[in-house]
C-alpha positions as CSV (number, residue, x, y, z in Angstrom):
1,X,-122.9,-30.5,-83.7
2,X,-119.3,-30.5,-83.5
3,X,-118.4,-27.2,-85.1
4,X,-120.7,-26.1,-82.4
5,X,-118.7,-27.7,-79.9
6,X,-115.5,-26.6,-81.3
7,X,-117.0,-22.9,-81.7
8,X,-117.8,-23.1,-78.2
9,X,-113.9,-24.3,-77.2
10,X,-112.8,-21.5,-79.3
11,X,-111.9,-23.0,-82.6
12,X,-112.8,-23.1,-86.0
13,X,-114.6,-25.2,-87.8
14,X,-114.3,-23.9,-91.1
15,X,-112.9,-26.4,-93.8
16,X,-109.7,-25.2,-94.1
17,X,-109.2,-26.3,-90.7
18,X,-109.3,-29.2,-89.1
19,X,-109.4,-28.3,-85.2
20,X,-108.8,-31.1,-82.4
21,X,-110.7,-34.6,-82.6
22,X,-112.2,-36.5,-79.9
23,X,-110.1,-39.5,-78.8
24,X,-111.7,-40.3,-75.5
25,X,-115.0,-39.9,-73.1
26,X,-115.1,-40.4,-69.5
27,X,-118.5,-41.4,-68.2
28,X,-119.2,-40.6,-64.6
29,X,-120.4,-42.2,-62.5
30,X,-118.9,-45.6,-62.9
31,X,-120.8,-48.8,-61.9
32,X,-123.4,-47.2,-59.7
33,X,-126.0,-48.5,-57.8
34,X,-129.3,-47.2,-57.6
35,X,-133.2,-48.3,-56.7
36,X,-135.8,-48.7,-58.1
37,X,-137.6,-45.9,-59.3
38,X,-134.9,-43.7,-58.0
39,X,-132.4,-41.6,-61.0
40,X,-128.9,-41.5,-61.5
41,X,-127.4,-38.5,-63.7
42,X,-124.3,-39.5,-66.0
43,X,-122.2,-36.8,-67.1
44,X,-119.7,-37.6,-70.6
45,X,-116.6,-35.7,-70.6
46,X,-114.8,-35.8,-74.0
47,X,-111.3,-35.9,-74.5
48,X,-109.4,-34.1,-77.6
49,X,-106.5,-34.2,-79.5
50,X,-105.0,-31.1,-78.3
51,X,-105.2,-32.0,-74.6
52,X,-108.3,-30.0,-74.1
53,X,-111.9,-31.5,-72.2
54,X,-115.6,-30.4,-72.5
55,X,-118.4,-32.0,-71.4
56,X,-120.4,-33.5,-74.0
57,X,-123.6,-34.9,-72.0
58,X,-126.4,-32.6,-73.7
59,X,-124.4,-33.4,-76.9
60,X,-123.9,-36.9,-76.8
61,X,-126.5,-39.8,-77.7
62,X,-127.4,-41.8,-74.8
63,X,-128.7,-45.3,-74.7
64,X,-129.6,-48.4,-71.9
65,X,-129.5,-51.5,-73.4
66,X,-131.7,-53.3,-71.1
67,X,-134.5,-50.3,-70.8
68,X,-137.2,-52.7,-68.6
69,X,-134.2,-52.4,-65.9
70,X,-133.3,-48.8,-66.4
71,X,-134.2,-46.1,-68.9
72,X,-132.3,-43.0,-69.8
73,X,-133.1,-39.7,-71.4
74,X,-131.3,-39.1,-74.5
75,X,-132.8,-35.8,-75.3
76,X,-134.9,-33.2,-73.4
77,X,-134.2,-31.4,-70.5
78,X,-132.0,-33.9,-68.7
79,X,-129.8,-35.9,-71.2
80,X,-128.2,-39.1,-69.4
81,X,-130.7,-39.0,-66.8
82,X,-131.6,-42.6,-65.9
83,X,-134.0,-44.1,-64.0
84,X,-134.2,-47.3,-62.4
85,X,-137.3,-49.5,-63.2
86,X,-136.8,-53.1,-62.1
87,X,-134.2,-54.7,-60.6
88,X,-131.7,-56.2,-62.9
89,X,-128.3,-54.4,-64.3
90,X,-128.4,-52.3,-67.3
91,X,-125.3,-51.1,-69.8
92,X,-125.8,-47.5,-70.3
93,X,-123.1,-45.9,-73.1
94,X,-122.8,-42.8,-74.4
95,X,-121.8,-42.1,-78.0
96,X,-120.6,-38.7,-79.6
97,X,-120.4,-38.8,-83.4
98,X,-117.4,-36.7,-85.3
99,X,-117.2,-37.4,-89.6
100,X,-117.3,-40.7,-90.0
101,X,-116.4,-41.9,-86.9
102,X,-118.1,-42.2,-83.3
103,X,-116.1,-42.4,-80.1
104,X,-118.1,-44.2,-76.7
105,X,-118.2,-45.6,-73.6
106,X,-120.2,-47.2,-71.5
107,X,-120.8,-48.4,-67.8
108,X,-123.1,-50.8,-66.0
109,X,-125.8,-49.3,-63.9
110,X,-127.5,-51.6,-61.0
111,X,-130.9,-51.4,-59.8
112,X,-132.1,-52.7,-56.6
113,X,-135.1,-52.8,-54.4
């Protein structure tokens, strides 16, 4: 999946070189508020060694860690789409794997009436 992403940036991902590695992702929107039965969209926008960006939210895995307040599509058609379900508040993070290591972030998400 990164090689893709790099290929996609312009870069190689062959093993002779090493191309830029992710040292950061933004998640937008932060802290939002939402009601119940209502969505929210997150975006992920990934950060890289070499001063570039992409967006990584069809690439990323995406997770709630409270899904009877909020659930969020991880794969499909609309990855980091959430969607309120009772109220309560709900972490959601995002997570990009590269080798070894896997960069995230996270943000709450609120549901109300």
């Amino acid at each position: 999946m990164f090689c893709l992403l790099l290929a996609l940036m312009g870069a190689s991902c062959g093993s002779s070189h090493s191309g830029p590695t992710l040292t950061g992702i933004d998640i937008t929107p932060i802290s939002p508020i939402i009601h119940v039965s209502h969505v929210q969209q997150f975006t992920a926008t990934g950060h890289f060694s070499d001063g570039t960006t992409a967006d990584l939210t069809i690439n990323a895995n995406w997770s709630s860690d409270d899904t009877t307040v909020a659930t969020i599509e991880n794969l499909g058609t609309q990855p980091g789409l959430a969607t309120g379900k009772n109220v309560g508040k709900a972490n959601i993070t995002v997570s990009f794997a590269q080798g070894s290591s896997t960069v995230n972030a996270s943000t709450d998400l609120t549901v109300e009436k």
